[in-house]
C-alpha positions in Angstrom: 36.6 111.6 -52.5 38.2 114.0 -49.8 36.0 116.9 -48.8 36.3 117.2 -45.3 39.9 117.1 -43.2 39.4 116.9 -38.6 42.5 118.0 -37.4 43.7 118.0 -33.6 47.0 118.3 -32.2 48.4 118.4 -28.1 46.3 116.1 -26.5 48.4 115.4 -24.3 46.5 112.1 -22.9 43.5 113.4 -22.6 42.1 112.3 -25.8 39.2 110.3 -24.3 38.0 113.2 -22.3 37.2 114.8 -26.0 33.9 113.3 -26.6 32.5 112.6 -29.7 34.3 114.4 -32.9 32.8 115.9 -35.5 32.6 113.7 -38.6 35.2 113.9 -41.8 36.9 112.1 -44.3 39.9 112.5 -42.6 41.5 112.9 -39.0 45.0 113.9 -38.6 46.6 114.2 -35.2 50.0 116.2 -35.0 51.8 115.0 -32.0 51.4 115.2 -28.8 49.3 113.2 -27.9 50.9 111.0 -24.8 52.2 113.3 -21.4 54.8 111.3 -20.4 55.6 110.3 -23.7 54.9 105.9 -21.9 54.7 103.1 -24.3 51.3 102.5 -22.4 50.1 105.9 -23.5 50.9 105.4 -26.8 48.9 102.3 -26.7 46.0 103.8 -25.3 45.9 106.6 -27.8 46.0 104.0 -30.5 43.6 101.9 -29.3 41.4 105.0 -28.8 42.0 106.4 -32.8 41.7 103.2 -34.3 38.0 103.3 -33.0 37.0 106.1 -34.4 34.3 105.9 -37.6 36.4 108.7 -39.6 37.6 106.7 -42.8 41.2 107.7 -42.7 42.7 108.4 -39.6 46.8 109.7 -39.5 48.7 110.8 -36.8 52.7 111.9 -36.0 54.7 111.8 -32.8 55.2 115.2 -30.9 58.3 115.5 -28.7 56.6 114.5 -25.8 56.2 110.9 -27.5 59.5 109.9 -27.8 58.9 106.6 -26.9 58.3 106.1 -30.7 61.8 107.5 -31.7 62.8 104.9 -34.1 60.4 103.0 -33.7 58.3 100.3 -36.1 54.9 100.6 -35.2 53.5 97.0 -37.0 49.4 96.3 -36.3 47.4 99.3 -37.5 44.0 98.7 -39.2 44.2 99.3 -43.0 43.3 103.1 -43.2 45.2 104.4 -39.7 48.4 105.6 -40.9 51.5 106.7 -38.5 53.9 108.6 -40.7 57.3 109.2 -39.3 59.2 111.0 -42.4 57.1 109.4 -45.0 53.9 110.2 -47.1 51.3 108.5 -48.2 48.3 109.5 -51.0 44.8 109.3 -50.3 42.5 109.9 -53.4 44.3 112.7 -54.7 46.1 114.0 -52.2 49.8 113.2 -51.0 50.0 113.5 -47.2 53.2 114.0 -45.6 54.0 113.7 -42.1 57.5 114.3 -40.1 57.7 113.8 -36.1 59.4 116.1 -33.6 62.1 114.0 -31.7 64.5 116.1 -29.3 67.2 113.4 -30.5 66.9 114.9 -34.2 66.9 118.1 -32.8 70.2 117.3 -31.0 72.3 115.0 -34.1 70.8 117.7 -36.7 68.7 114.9 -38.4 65.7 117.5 -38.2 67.1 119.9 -40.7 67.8 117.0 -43.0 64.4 115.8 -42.3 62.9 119.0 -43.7 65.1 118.9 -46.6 63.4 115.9 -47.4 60.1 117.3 -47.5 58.7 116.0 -51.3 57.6 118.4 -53.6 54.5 116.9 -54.7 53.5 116.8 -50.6 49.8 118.6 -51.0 49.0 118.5 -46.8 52.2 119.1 -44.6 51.8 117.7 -41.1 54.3 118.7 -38.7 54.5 119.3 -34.9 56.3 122.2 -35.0 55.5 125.0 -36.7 57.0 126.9 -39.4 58.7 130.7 -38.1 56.6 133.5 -37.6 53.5 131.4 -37.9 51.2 130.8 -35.5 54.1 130.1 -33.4 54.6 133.0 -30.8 54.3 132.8 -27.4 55.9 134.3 -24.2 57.4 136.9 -26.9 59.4 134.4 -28.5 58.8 132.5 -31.8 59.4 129.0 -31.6 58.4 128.0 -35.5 61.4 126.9 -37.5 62.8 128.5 -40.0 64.3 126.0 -42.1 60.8 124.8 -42.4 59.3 128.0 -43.2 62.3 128.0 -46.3 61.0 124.5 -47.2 57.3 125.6 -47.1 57.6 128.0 -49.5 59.8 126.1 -52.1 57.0 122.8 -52.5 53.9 125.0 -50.8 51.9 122.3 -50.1 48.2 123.5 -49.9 48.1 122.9 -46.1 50.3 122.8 -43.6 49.1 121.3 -40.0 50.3 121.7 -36.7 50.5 122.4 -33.3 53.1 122.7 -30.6 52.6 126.3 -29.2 49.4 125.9 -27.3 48.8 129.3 -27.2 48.7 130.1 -30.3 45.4 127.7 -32.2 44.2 129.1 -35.0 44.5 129.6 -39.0 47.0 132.0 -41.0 46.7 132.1 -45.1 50.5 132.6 -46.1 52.4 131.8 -48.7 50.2 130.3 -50.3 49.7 127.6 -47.6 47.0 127.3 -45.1 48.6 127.2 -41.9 46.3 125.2 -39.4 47.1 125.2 -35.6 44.9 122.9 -33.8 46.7 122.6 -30.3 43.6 121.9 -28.2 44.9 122.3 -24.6 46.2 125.5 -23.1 49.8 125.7 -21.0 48.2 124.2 -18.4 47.0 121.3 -20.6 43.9 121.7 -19.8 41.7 121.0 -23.1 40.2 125.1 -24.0 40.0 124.4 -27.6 38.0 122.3 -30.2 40.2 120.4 -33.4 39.5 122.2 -36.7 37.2 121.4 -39.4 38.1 122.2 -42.6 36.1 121.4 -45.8 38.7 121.3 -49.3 36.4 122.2 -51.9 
């Protein structure tokens, strides 16, 4: 049973500079988490969250990991899941995950991508965020608002994120728990720790 959700976001290679995480039932990572966005630190990373004891680990690409646009990623232990536009339930919960790829962004496959956003998704991991929510920075807001549209059509009970590193933290709105966990600043220097939330 699901009680207890770690989620972390921007890593930006720096993942094994983060110690040892607090325990839970399930990690989710939202993007991020190579620099360069290198096949070899892609591997690393993987290597890395596959070794972790949490039971259920899942992470999505950010768009500074766009070596996995289109890719297969074939090889993961049983319960670490990469979700690229696709779900997956644990217990009783449907996670959903959808990536940030500049490509997307470019041939308007994002928008479609949001469309496609299930219904039944209870937890809604993203890289970007949705508009107006925890999103603003340098007097701009860089959330989506497509997404925001989407978010409250299915609201899913949480939606998790990061993207804007300036802007961590947790916003209750429409009826959605909006979690930023972006744990590095601009700078990328890590400044914040990933978010523990307890479900019930």
């Amino acid at each position: 049973m699901i009680r207890t959700i770690l989620h972390l976001s921007d890593t930006h290679g720096l993942h094994r500079k983060l110690g040892t995480l607090p325990d839970a039932d399930v990690l989710v990572h939202s993007g991020d988490f190579t620099q360069g966005g290198t096949e070899e630190e892609a591997y690393d990373f993987m290597e890395w969250l596959t070794s972790l004891p949490h039971p259920h680990k899942i992470f999505i690409a950010g768009n500074h990991d766009d070596c996995l646009y289109q890719a297969h990623i074939e090889g993961l232990p049983q319960h670490t899941h990469y979700l690229c536009n696709s779900g997956i339930w644990i217990d009783d919960w449907y996670f959903y995950g959808m990536p940030l790829f500049v490509e997307d962004e470019i041939n308007g496959s994002y928008e479609q991508q949001i469309l496609a956003i299930p219904p039944e998704t209870d937890i809604l991991i993203t890289h970007q965020p949705a508009w107006g929510i925890q999103d603003y920075s340098d007097n701009i807001h860089w959330g989506s608002s497509s997404l925001l549209k989407r978010i409250k059509v299915i609201h899913p009970r949480f939606h998790f994120f990061g993207h804007i590193h300036t802007a961590y933290g947790i916003e209750r709105k429409h009826d959605t728990t909006h979690v930023n966990s972006a744990i590095v600043d601009n700078q990328c220097e890590l400044s914040h720790p990933p978010t523990r939330l307890r479900l019930w």
